[in-house]
N, CA, C and O atoms as CSV, one atom per row, in Angstrom:
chain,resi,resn,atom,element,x,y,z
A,1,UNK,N,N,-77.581,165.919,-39.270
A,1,UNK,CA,C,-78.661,165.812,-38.316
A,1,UNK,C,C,-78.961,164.329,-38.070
A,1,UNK,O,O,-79.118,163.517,-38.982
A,2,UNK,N,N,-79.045,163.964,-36.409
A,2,UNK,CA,C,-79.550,162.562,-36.494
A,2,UNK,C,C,-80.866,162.582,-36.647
A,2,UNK,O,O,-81.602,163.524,-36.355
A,3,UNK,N,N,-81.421,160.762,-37.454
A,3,UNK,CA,C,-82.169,160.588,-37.770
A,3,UNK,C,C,-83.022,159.892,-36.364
A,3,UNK,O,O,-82.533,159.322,-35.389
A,4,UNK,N,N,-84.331,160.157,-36.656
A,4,UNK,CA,C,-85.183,159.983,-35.371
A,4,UNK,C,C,-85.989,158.459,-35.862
A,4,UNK,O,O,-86.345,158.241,-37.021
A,5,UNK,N,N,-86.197,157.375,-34.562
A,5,UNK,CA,C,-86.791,156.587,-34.498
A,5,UNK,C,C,-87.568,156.759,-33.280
A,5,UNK,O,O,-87.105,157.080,-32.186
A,6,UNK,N,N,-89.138,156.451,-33.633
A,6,UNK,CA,C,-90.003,156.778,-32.778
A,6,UNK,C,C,-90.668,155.418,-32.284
A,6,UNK,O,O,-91.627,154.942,-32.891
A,7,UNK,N,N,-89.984,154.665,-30.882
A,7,UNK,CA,C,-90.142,153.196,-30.390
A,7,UNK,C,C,-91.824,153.064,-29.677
A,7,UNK,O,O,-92.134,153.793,-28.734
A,8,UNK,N,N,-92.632,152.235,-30.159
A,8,UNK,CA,C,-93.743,152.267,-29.406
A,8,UNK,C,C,-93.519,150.803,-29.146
A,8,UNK,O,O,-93.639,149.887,-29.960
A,9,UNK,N,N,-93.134,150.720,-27.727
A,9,UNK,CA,C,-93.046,149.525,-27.366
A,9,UNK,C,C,-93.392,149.412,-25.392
A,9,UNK,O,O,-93.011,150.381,-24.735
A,10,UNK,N,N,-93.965,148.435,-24.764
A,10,UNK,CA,C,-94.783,148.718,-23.711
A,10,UNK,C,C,-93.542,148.246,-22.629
A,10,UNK,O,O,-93.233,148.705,-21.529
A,11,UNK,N,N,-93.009,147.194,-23.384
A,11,UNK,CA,C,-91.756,146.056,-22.538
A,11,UNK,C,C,-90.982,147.345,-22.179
A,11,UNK,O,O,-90.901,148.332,-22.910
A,12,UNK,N,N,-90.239,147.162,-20.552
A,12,UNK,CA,C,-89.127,148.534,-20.577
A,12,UNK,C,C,-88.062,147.860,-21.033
A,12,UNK,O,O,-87.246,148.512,-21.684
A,13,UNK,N,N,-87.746,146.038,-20.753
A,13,UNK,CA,C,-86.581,145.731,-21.223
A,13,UNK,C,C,-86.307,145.998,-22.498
A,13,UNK,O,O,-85.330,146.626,-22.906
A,14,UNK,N,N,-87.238,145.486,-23.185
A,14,UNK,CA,C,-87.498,145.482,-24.503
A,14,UNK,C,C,-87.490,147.357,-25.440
A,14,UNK,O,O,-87.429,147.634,-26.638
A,15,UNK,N,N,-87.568,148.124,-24.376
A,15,UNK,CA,C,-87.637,149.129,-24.683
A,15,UNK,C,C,-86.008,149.982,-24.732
A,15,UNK,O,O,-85.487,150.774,-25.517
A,16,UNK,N,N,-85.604,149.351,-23.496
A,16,UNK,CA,C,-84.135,149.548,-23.322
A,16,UNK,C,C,-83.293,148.737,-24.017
A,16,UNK,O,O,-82.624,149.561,-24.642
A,17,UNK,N,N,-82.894,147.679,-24.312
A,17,UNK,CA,C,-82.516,147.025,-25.271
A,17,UNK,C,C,-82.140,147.722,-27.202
A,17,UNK,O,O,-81.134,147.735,-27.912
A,18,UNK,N,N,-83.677,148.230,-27.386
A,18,UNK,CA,C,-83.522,148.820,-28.962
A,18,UNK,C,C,-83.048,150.435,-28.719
A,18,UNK,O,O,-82.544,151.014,-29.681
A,19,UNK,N,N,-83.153,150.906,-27.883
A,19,UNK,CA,C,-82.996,152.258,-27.347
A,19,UNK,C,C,-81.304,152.218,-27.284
A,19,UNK,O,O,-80.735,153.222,-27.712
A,20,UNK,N,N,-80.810,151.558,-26.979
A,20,UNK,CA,C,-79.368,150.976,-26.467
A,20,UNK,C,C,-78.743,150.894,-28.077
A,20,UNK,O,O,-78.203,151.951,-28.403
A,21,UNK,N,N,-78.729,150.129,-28.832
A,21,UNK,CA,C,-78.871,149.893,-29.811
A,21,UNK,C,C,-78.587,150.581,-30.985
A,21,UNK,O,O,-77.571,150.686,-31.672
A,22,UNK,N,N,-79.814,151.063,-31.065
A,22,UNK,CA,C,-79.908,152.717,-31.755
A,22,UNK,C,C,-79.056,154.019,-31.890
A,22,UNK,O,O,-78.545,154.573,-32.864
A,23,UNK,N,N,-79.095,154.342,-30.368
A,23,UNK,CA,C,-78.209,155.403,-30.175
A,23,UNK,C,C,-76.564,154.854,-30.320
A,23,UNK,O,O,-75.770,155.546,-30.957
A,24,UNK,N,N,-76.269,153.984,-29.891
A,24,UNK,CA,C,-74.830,153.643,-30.181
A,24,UNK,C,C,-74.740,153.232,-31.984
A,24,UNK,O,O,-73.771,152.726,-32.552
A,25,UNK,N,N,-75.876,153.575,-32.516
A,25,UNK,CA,C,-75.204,153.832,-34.009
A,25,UNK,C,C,-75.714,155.210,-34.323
A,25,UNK,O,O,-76.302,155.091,-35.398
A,26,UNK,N,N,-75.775,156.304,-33.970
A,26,UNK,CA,C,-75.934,157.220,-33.805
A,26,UNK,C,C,-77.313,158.308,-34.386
A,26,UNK,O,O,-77.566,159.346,-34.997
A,27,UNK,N,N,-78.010,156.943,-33.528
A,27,UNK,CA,C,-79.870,157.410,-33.977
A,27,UNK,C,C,-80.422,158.488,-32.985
A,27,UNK,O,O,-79.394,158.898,-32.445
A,28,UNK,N,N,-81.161,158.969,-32.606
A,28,UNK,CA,C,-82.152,159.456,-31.491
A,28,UNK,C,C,-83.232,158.857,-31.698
A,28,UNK,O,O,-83.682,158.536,-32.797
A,29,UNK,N,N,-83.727,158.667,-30.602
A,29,UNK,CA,C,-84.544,157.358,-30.296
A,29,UNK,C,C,-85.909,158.336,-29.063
A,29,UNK,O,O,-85.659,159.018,-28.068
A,30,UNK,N,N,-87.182,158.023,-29.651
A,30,UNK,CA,C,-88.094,158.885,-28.885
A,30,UNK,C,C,-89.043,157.296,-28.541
A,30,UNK,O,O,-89.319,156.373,-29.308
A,31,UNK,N,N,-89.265,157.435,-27.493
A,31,UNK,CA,C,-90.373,156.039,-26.718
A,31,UNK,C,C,-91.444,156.237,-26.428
A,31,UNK,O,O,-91.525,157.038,-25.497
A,32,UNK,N,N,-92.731,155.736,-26.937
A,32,UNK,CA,C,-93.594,155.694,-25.752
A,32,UNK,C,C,-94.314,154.562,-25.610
A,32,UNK,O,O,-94.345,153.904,-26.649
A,33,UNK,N,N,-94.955,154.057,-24.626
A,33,UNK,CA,C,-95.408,152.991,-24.149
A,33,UNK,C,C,-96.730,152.205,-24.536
A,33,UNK,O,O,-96.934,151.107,-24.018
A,34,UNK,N,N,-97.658,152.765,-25.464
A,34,UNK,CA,C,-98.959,152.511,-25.927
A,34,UNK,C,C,-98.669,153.210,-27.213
A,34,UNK,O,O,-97.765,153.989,-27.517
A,35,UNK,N,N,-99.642,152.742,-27.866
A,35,UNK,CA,C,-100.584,153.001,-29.298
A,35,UNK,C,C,-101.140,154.553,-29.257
A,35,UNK,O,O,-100.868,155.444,-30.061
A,36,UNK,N,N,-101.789,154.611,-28.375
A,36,UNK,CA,C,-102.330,155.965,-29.327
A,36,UNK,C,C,-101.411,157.209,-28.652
A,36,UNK,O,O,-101.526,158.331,-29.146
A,37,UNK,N,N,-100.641,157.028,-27.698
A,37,UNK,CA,C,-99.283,158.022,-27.091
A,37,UNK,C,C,-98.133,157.816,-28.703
A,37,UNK,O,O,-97.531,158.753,-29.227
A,38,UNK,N,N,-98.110,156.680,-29.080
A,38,UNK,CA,C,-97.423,156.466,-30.039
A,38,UNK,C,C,-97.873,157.003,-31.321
A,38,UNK,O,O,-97.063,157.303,-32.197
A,39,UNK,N,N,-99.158,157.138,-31.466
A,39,UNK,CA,C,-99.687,158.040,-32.682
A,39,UNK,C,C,-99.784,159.745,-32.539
A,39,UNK,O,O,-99.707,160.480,-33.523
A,40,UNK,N,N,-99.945,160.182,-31.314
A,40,UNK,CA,C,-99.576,161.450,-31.168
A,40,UNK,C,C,-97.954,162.234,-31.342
A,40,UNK,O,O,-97.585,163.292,-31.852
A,41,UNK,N,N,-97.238,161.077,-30.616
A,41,UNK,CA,C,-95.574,161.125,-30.753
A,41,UNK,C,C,-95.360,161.442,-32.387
A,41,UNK,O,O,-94.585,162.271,-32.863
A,42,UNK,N,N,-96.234,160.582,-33.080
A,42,UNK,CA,C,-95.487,160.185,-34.430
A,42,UNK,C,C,-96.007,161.593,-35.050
A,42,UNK,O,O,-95.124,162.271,-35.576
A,43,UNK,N,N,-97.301,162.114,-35.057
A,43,UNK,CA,C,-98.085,162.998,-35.347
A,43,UNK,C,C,-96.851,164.688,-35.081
A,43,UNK,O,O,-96.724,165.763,-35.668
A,44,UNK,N,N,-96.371,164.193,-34.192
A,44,UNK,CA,C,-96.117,165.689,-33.387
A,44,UNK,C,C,-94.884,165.699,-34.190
A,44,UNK,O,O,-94.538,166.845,-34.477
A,45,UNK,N,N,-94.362,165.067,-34.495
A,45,UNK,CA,C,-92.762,164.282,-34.270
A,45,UNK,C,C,-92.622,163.871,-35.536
A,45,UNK,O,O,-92.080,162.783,-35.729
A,46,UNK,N,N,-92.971,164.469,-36.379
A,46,UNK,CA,C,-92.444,163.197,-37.898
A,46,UNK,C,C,-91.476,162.204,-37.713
A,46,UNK,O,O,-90.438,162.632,-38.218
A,47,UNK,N,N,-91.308,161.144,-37.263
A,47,UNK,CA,C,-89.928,160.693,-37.172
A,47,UNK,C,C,-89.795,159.802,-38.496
A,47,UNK,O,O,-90.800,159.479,-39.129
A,48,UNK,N,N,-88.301,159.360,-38.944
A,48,UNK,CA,C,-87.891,159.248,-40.308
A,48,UNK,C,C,-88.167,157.377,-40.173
A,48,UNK,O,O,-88.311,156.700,-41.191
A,49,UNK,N,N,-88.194,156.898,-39.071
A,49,UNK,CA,C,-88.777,155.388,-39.117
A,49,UNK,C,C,-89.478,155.250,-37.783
A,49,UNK,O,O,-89.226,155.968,-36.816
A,50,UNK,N,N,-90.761,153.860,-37.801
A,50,UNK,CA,C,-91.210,153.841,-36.707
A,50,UNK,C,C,-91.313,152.740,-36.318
A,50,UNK,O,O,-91.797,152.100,-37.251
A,51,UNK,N,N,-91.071,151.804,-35.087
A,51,UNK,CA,C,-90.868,150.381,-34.683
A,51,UNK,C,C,-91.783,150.685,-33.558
A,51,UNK,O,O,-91.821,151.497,-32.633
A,52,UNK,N,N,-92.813,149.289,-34.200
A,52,UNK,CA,C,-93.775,149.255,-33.699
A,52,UNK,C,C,-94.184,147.425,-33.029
A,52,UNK,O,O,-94.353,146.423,-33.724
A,53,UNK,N,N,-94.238,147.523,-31.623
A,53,UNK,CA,C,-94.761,146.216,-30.714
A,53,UNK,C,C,-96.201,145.918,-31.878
A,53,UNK,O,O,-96.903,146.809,-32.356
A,54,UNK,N,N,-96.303,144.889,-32.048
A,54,UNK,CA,C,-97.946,144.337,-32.263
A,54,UNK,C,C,-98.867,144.189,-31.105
A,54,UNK,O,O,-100.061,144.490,-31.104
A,55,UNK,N,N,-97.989,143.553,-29.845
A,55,UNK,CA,C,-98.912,143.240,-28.820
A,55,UNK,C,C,-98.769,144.463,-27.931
A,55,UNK,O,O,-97.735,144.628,-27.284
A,56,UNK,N,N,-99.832,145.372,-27.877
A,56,UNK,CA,C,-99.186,146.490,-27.004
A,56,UNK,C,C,-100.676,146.364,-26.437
A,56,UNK,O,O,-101.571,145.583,-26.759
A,57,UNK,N,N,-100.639,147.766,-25.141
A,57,UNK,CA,C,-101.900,147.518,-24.203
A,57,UNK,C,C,-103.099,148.411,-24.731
A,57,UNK,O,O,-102.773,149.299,-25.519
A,58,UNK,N,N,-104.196,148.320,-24.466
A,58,UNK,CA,C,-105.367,148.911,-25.378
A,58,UNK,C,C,-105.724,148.809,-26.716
A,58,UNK,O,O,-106.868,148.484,-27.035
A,59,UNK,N,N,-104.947,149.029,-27.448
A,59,UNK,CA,C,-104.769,149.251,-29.003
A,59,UNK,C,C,-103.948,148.320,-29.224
A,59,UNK,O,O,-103.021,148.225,-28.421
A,60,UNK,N,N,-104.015,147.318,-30.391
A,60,UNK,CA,C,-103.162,147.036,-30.802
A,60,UNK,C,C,-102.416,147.062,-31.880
A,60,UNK,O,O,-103.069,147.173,-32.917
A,61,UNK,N,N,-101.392,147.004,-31.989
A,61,UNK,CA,C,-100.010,147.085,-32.896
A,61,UNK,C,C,-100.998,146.574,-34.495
A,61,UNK,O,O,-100.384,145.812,-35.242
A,62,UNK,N,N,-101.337,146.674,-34.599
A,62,UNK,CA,C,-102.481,146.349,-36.183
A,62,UNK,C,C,-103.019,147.680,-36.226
A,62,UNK,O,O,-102.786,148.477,-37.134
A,63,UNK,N,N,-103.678,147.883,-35.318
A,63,UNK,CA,C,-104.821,149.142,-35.211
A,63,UNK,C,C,-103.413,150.324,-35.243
A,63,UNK,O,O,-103.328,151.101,-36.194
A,64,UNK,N,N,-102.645,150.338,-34.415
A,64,UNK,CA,C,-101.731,151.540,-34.517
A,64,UNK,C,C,-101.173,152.059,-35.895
A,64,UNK,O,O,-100.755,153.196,-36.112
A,65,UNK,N,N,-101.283,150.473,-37.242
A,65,UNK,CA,C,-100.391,150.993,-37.764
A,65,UNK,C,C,-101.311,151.354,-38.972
A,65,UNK,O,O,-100.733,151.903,-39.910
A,66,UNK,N,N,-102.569,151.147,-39.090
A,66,UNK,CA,C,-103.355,151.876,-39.986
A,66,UNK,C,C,-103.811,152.679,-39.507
A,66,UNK,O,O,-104.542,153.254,-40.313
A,67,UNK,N,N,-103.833,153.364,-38.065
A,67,UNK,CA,C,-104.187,154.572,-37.479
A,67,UNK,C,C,-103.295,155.625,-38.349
A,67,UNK,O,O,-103.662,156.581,-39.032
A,68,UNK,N,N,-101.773,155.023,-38.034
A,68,UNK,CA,C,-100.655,155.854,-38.493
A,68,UNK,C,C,-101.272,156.300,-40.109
A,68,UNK,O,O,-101.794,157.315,-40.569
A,69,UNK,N,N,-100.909,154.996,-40.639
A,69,UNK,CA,C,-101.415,155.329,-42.326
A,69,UNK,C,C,-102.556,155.935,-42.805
A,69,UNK,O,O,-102.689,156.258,-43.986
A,70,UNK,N,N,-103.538,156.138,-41.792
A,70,UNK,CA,C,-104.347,157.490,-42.693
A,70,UNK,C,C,-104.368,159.176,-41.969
A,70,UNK,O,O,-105.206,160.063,-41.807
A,71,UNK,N,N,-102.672,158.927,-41.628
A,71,UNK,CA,C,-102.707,160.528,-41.480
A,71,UNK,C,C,-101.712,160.435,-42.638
A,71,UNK,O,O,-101.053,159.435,-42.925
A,72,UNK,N,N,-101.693,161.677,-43.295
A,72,UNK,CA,C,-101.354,161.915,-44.796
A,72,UNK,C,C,-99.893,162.178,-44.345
A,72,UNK,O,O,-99.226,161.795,-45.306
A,73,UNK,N,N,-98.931,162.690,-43.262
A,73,UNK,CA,C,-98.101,163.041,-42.929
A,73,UNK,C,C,-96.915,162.040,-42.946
A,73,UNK,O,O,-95.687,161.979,-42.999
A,74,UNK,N,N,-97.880,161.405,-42.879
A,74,UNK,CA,C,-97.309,159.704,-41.723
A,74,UNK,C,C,-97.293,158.281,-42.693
A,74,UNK,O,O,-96.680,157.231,-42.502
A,75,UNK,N,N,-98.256,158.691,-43.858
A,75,UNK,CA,C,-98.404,157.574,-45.369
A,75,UNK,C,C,-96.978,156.989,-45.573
A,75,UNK,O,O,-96.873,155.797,-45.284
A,76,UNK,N,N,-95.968,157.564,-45.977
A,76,UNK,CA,C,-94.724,157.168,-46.238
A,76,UNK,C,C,-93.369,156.803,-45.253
A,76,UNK,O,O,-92.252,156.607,-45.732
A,77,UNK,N,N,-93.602,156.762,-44.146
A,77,UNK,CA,C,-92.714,156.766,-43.117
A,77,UNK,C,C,-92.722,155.180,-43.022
A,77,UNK,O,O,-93.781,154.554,-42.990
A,78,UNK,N,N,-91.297,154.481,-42.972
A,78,UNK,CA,C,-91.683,153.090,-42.654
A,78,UNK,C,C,-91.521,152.843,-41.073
A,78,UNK,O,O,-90.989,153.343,-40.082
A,79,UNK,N,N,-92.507,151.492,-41.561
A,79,UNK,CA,C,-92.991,151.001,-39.956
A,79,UNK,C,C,-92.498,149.304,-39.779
A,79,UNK,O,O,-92.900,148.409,-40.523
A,80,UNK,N,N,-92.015,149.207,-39.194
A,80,UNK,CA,C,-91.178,147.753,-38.544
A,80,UNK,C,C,-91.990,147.350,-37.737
A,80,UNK,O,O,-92.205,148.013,-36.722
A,81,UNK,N,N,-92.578,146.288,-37.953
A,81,UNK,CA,C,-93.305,145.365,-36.679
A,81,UNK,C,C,-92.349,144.370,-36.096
A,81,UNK,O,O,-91.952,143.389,-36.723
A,82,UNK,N,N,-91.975,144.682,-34.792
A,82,UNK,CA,C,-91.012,144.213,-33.697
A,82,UNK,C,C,-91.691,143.430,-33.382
A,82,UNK,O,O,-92.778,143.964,-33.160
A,83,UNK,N,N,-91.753,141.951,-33.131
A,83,UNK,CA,C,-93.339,141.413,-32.317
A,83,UNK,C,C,-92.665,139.903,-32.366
A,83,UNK,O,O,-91.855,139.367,-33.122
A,84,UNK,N,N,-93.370,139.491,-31.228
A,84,UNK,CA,C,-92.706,138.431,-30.805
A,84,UNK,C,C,-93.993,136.758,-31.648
A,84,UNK,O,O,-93.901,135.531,-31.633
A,85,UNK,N,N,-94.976,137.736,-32.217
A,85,UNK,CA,C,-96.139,137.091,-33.213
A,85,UNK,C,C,-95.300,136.360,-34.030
A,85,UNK,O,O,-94.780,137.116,-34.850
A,86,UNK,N,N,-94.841,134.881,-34.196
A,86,UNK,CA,C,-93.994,134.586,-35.147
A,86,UNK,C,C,-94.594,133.381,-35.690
A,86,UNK,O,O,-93.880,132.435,-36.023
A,87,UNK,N,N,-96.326,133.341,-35.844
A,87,UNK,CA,C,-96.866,131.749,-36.629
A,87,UNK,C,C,-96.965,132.413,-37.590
A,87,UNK,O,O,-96.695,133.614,-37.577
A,88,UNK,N,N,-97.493,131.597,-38.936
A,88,UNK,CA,C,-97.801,131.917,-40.353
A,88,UNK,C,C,-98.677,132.745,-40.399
A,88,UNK,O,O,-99.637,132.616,-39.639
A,89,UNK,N,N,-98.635,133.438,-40.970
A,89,UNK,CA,C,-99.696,134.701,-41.402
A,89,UNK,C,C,-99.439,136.102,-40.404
A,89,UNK,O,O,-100.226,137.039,-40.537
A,90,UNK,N,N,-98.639,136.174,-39.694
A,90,UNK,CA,C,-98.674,137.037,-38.957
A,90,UNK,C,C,-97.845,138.153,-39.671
A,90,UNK,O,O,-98.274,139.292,-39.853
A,91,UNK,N,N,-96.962,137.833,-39.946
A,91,UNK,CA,C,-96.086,138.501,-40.846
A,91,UNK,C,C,-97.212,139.664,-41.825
A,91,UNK,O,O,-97.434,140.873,-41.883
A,92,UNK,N,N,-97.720,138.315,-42.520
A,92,UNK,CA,C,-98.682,139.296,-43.632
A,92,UNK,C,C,-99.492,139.928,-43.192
A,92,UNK,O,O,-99.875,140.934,-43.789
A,93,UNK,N,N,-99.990,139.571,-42.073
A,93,UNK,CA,C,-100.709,140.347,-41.201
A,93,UNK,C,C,-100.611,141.624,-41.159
A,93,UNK,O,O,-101.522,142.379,-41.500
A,94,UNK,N,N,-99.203,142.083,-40.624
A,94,UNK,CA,C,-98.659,143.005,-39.821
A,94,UNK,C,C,-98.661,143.823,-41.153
A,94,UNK,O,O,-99.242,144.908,-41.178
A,95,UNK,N,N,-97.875,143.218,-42.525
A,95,UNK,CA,C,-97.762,143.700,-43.845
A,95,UNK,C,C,-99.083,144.345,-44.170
A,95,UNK,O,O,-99.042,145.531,-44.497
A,96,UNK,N,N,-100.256,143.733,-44.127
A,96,UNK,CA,C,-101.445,144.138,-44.614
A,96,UNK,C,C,-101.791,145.135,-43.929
A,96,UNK,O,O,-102.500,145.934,-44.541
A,97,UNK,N,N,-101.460,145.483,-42.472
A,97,UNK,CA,C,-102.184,146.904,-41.701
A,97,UNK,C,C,-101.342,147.445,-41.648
A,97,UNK,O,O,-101.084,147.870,-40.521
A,98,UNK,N,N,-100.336,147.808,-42.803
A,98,UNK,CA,C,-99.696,149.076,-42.869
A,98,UNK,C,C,-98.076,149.264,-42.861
A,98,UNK,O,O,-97.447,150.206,-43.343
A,99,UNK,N,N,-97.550,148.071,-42.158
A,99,UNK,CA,C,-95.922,147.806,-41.745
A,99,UNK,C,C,-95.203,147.480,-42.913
A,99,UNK,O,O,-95.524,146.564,-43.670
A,100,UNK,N,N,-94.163,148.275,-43.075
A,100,UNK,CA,C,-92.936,147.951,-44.060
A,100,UNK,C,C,-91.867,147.068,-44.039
A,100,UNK,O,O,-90.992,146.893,-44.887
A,101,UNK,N,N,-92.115,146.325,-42.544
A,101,UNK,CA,C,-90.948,145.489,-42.273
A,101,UNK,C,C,-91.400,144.678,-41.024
A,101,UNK,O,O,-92.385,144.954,-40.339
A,102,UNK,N,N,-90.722,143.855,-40.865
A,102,UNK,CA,C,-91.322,142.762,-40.056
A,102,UNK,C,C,-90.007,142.101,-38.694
A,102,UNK,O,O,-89.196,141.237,-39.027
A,103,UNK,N,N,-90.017,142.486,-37.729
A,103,UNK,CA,C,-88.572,141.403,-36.636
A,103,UNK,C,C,-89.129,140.958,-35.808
A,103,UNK,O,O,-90.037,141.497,-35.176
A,104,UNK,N,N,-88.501,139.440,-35.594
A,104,UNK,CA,C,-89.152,138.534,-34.518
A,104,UNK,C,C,-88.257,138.932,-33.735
A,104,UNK,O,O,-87.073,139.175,-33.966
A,105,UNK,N,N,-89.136,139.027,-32.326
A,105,UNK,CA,C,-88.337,138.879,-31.015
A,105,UNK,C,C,-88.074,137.598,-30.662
A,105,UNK,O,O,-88.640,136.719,-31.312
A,106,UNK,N,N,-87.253,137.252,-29.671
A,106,UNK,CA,C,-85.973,137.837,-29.230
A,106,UNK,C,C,-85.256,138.685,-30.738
A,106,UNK,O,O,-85.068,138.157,-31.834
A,107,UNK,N,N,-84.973,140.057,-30.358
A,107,UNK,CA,C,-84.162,140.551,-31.676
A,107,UNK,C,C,-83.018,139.857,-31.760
A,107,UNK,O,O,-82.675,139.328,-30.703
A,108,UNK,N,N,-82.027,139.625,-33.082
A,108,UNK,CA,C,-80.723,139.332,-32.996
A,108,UNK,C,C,-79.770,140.966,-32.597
A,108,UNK,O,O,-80.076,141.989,-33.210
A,109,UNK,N,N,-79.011,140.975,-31.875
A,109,UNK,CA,C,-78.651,142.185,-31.641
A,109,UNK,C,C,-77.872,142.513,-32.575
A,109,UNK,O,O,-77.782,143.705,-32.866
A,110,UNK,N,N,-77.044,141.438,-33.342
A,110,UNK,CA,C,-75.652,141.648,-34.066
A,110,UNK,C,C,-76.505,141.793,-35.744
A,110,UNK,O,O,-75.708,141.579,-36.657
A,111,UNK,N,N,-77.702,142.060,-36.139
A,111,UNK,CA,C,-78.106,142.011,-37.125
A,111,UNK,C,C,-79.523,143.149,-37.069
A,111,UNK,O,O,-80.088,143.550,-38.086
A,112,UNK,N,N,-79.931,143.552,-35.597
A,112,UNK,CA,C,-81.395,144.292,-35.787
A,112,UNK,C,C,-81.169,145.542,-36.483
A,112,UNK,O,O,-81.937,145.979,-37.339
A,113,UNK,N,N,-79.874,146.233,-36.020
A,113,UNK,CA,C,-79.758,147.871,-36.520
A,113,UNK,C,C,-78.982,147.962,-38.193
A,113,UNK,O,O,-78.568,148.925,-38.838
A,114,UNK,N,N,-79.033,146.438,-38.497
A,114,UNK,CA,C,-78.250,146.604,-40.325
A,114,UNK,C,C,-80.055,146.197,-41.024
A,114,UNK,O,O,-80.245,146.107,-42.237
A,115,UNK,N,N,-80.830,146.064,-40.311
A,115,UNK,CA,C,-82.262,145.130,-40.575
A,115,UNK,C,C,-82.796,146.795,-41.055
A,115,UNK,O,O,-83.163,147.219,-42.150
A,116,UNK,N,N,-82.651,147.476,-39.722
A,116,UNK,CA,C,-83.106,148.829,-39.561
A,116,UNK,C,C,-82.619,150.072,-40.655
A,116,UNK,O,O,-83.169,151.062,-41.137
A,117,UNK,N,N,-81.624,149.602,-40.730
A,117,UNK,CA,C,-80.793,150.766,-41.960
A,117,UNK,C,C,-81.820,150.777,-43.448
A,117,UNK,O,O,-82.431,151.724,-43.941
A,118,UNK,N,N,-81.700,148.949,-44.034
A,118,UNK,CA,C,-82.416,148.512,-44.890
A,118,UNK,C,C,-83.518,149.232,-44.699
A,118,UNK,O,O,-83.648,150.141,-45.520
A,119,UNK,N,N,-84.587,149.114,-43.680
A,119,UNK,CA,C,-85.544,149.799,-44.049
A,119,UNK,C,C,-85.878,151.616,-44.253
A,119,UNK,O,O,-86.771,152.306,-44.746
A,120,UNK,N,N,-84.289,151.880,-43.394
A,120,UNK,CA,C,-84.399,153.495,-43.675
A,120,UNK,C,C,-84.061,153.849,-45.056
A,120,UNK,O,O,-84.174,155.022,-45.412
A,121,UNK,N,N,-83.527,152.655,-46.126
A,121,UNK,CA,C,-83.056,153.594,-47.351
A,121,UNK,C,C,-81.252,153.646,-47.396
A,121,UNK,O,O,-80.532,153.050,-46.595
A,122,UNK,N,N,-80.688,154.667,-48.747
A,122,UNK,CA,C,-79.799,155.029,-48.789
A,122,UNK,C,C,-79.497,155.759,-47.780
A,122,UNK,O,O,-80.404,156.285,-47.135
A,123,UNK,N,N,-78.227,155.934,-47.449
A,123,UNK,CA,C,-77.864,157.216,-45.878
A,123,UNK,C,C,-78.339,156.951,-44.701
A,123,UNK,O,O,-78.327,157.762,-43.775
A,124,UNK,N,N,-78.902,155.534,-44.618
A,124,UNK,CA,C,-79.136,155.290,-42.707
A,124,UNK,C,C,-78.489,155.072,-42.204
A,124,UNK,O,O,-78.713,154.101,-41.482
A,125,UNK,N,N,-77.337,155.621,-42.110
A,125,UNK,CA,C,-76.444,156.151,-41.065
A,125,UNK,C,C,-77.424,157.009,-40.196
A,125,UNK,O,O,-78.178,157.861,-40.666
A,126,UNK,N,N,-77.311,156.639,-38.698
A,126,UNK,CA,C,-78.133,157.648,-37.826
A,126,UNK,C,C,-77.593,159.707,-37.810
A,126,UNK,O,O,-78.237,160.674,-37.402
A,127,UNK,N,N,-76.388,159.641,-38.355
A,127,UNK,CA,C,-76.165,160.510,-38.083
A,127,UNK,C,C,-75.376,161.275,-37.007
A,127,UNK,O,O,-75.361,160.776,-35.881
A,128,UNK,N,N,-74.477,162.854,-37.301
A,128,UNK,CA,C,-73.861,163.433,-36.473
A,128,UNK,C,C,-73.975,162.906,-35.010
A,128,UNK,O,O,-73.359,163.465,-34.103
């Protein structure tokens, strides 16, 4: 079974780009464009990792990801902050409201989906 990544990211390039990505290592890849569409997705959707914009519209990528962490479903699922936030402290930032992993944009392409495996664990291979 492929493994599901659930992209909350607002950019379409940016959206198409990791979407691209993904599936050519044989992920399924679910999108949506805001924070709290992205907390219902995740809600509905267990997905097995979640990459998450910091700067997104309404809500932001902080608030999304301790939204995520106090649904009990959703506690253990890791969360990648994609974000183009790259001064000091941001990192820990992102670490402190909930994120398991941290990528500066521009992504490297030849290194984001071995970045991504790491955080899925043993067997992140996307799958069939």
């Amino acid at each position: 079974m492929k493994r599901t990544i659930l992209v909350i990211e607002d950019n379409e390039h940016n959206r198409y780009l990791v979407t691209f990505l993904l599936e050519q290592h044989g992920y399924r890849v679910r999108s949506e464009t805001d924070g709290r569409r992205g907390i219902e997705a995740a809600r509905a959707e267990v997905p097995d990792l979640i990459l998450l914009d910091i700067q997104l519209p309404g809500m932001d990528g902080y608030a999304v990801a301790q939204a995520l962490r106090g649904h009990p479903e959703l506690r253990t699922i890791p969360i990648v902050a994609v974000t183009s936030y790259a001064m000091p402290g941001d990192r820990e930032r992102a670490l402190a409201a909930g994120c398991t992993g941290y990528i500066e944009k521009p992504i490297d392409t030849e290194t984001f989906v071995v970045a991504l495996a790491a955080a899925l664990g043993p067997d992140a291979a996307g799958g069939g």
